[in-house]
N, C-alpha and C positions, 0 to 999 in steps of 0.2 A: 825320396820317402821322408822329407821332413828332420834332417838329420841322422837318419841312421843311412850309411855305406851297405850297398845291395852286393853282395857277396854272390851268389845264387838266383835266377828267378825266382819270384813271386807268385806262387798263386792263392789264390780265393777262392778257395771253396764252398758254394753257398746252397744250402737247401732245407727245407720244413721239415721239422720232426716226421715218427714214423714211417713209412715207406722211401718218401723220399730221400729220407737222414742213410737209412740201411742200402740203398743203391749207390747215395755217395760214399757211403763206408766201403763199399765193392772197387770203388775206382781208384780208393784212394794210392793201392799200390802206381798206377800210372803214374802220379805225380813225385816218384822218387827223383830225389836230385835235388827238387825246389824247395824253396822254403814256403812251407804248408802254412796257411790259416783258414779256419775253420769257422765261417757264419750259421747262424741255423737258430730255430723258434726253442729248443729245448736246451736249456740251461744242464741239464744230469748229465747231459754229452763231454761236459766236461773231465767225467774220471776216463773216457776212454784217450781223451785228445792231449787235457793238459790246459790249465787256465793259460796261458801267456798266446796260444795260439787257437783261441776259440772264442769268437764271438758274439753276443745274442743279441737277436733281435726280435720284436713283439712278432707274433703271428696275426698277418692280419690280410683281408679281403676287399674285394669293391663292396660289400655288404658293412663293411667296419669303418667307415671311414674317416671317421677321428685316429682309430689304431694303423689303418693306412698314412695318413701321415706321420705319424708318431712312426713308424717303419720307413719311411722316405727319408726321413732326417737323421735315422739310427743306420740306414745302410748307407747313407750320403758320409757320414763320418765317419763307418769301417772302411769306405773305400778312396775316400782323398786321405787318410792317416795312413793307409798301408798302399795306396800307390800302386795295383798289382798289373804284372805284364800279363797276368792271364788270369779268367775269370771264367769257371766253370759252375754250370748248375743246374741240379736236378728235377729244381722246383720250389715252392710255388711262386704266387707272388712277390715276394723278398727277391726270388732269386731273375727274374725278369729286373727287377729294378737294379741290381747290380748290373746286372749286364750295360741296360743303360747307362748309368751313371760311369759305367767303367770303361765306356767306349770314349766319354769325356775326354779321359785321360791317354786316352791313344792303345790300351789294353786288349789285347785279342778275346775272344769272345766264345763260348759253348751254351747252348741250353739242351742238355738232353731229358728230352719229355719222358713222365712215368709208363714203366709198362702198362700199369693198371688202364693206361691210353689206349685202349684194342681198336678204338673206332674213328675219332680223331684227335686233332691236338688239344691239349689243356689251352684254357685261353693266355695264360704264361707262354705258353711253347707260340702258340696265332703271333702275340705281341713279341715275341723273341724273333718271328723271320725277319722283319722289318729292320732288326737293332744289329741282333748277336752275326757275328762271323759264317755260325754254323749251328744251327737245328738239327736234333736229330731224334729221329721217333726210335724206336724200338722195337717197331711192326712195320714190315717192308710195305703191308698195302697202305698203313695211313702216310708213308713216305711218301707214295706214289699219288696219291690224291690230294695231299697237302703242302707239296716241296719240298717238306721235310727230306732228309739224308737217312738212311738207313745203312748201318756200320753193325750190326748184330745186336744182342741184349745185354742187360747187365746181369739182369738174375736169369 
């Protein structure tokens, strides 16, 4: 990690304000024991988390794509500075591009797709079979139809 001694795993927490921010705030108990950072498009997330372990990055789309790159190179540098053994997320695109870039570094991998997905995956969750360790929907039919993993809901 660039000079800091990893005491703890690492993980990266990364997903888009609104729904998806409030599904990762559901999981966050799972990650007890690790030493938590927190990615995500909304800066105010920081009174629940704590500046030193939250990180922001632009919200951006295939529709944005000046703010997509601007997003590529802000998640490119939360994730070669922090190094993490593991790299979960809820969504959207921010959190597809960590996965990627975090696989770089030999990092284990999650993308679990929003509920709000009843039908099938977000195109994040499509581009995360390909990369992440492990997809998972949240609806056992789009599991079934899409490869996705089905492990129950968050909310």
């Amino acid at each position: 990690m660039l000079g800091r001694k990893k005491t703890r795993p690492v993980v990266l927490a990364v997903s888009s304000g609104g729904g998806h921010w409030v599904q990762m705030q559901r999981l966050a108990p799972a990650f007890s024991g690790a030493e938590v950072h927190f990615a995500t498009t909304d800066a105010t997330a920081v009174e629940g988390i704590g500046a030193s372990r939250l990180h922001v990055y632009p919200d951006a789309n295939k529709d944005t794509p000046l703010r997509l790159l601007y997003c590529i190179v802000r998640i490119a540098w939360i994730v070669f500075w922090l190094r993490p053994d593991v790299v979960v997320s809820t969504g959207a695109a921010g959190g597809f591009l960590a996965i990627r870039l975090a696989r770089l570094t030999g990092a284990r991998t999650m993308f679990i797709d929003s509920i709000a997905n009843a039908r099938d995956l977000s195109i994040s969750a499509r581009l995360s079979l390909g990369v992440a360790d492990r997809v998972l929907s949240q609806w056992p039919s789009v599991a079934v139809l899409t490869g996705a993993e089905y492990r129950g809901a968050v909310i």
